[in-house]
N, C-alpha and C positions, 0 to 999 in steps of 0.2 A: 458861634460865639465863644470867646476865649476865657475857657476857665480860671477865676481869679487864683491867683500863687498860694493862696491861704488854703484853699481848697486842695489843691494838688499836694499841698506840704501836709495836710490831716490826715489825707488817705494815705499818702504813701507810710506816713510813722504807723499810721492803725495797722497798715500790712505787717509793716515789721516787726512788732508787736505781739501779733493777734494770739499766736498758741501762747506765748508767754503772760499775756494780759489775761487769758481766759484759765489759765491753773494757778495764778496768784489770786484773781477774784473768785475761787468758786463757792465760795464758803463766807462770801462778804456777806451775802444777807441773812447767813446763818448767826452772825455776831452784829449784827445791826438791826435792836429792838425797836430804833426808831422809822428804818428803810419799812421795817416790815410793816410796822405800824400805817404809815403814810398808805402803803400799797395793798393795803386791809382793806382801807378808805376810800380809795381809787375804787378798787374794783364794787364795793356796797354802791358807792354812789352813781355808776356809769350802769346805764340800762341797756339792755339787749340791743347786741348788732357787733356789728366790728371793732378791734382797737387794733391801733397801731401802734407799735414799740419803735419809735422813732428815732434812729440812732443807737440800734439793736447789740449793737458788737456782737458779741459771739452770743448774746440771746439768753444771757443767766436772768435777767427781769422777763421777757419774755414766756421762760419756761415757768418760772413762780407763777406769774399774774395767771397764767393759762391753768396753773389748779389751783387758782382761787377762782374757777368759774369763767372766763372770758373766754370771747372767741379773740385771740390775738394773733398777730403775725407781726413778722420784721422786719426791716430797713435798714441800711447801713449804708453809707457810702465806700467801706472797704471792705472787697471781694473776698480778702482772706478771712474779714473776722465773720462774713456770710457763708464763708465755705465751714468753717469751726461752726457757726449757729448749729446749719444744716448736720451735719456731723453728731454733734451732742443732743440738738432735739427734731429726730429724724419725722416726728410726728405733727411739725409747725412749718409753716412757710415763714421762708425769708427770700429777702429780694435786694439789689444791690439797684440804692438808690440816692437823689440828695435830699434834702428838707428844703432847702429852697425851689426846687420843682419837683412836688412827689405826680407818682403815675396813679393817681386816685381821683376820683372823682368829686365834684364839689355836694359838699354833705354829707359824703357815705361812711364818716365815721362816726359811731358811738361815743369813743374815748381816744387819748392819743396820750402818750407817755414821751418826753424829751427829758430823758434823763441825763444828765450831763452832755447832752447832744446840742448844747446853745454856746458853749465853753471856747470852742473853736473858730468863734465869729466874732471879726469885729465888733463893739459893740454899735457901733453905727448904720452894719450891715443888719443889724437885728431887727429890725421892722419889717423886711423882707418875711423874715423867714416866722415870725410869730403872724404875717398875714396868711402867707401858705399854710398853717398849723387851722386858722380859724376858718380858710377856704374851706379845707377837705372836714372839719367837721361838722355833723348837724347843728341843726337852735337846739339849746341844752345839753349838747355834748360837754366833755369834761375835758383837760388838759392840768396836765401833772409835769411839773417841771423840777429838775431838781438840780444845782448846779454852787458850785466853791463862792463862799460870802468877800467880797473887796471893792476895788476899783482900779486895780491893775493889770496889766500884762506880763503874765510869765514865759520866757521862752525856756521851753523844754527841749533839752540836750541829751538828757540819759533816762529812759523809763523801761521800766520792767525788764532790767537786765540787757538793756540793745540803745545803742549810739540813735538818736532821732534829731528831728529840727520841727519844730511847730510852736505854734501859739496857743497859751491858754489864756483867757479871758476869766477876775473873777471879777463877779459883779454885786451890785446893792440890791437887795430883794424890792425898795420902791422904786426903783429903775425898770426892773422886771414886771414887776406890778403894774406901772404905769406904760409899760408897752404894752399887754396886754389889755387893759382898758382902752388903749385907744385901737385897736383891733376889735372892740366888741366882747372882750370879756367882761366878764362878773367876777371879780376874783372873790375864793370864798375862804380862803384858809391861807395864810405864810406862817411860818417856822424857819427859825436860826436855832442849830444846835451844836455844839462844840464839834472837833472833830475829833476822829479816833482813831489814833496811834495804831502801826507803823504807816496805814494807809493812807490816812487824813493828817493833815499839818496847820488845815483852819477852822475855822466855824464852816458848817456847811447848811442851805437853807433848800427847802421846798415851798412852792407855789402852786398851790389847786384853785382851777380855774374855772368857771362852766360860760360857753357861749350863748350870749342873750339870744333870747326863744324869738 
């Protein structure tokens, strides 16, 4: 099957990216009272078993949530920012994978985290991939999504210091909402919060989710 070009243009900008994207964020959710807050929340609320960091990058959430108590691991669809995870938290798996077919089994997750990992897909491809999300986790599992407040398409040219081509997607948190309800969620919390300079340029929102029992 021939991988859509969206796909192929995500990966490649994440490789080129990856060491420069992971020591520009390393310290993002040391100044983000609200990230911390959200994934305080996350982890209270999802009960014992696996979580999945869904679109991992180089694993800065992954390592967090992991000393807030979780058994977590990673996913990414680019190798490089899996090679950087593996590197920086030599004591977690990660694994070099897509969100539209993950290599997990139906139900075996606890929790699942898509943190800005829905941003890269069209929005009309998004049904796919919030069905994959609700496949692999249990009834009452949890899902945490968090991703840039709009309804347009950004093409990005220059990030984090290196020439790229991709697409960012932002979206309406009742658009979000309302994918996940027709997947079988329960949404149980959204937030839109400003964004925060130099990082952030919009409102950004989160969506906690838990799949009907």
């Amino acid at each position: 099957m021939t991988e859509p070009a969206y796909v192929s243009a995500t990966r490649t900008a994440y490789d080129t990216v990856a060491e420069s994207y992971a020591e520009m964020l390393k310290d993002a959710l040391r100044d983000s009272t609200w990230d911390r807050a959200i994934l305080g929340a996350f982890a209270e609320l999802t009960g014992d078993g696996p979580v999945g960091d869904l679109g991992c990058g180089p694993g800065r959430l992954t390592g967090y949530v992991a000393s807030l108590g979780l058994d977590v691991f990673g996913v990414d669809l680019s190798p490089a920012m899996i090679e950087v995870a593996r590197r920086t938290h030599p004591g977690l798996r990660f694994d070099v994978g897509t969100l539209a077919a993950l290599d997990l089994a139906d139900g075996s997750l606890a929790g699942a985290l898509a943190w800005y990992s829905l941003i890269h897909t069209p929005p009309e491809q998004l049904p796919v991939l919030v069905k994959e999300l609700a496949r692999v986790l249990r009834p009452g599992g949890r899902l945490l999504t968090a991703f840039q407040v709009g309804n347009e398409r950004k093409h990005i040219e220059h990030a984090y210091g290196h020439d790229v081509s991709a697409d960012a997607y932002r979206l309406d948190p009742d658009f979000v909402a309302g994918l996940l309800a027709d997947a079988g969620f329960v949404v149980e919390a959204r937030m839109v919060r400003e964004g925060q300079p130099p990082l952030e340029s919009t409102p950004q929102a989160y969506v906690m989710a838990r799949k009907e029992d």
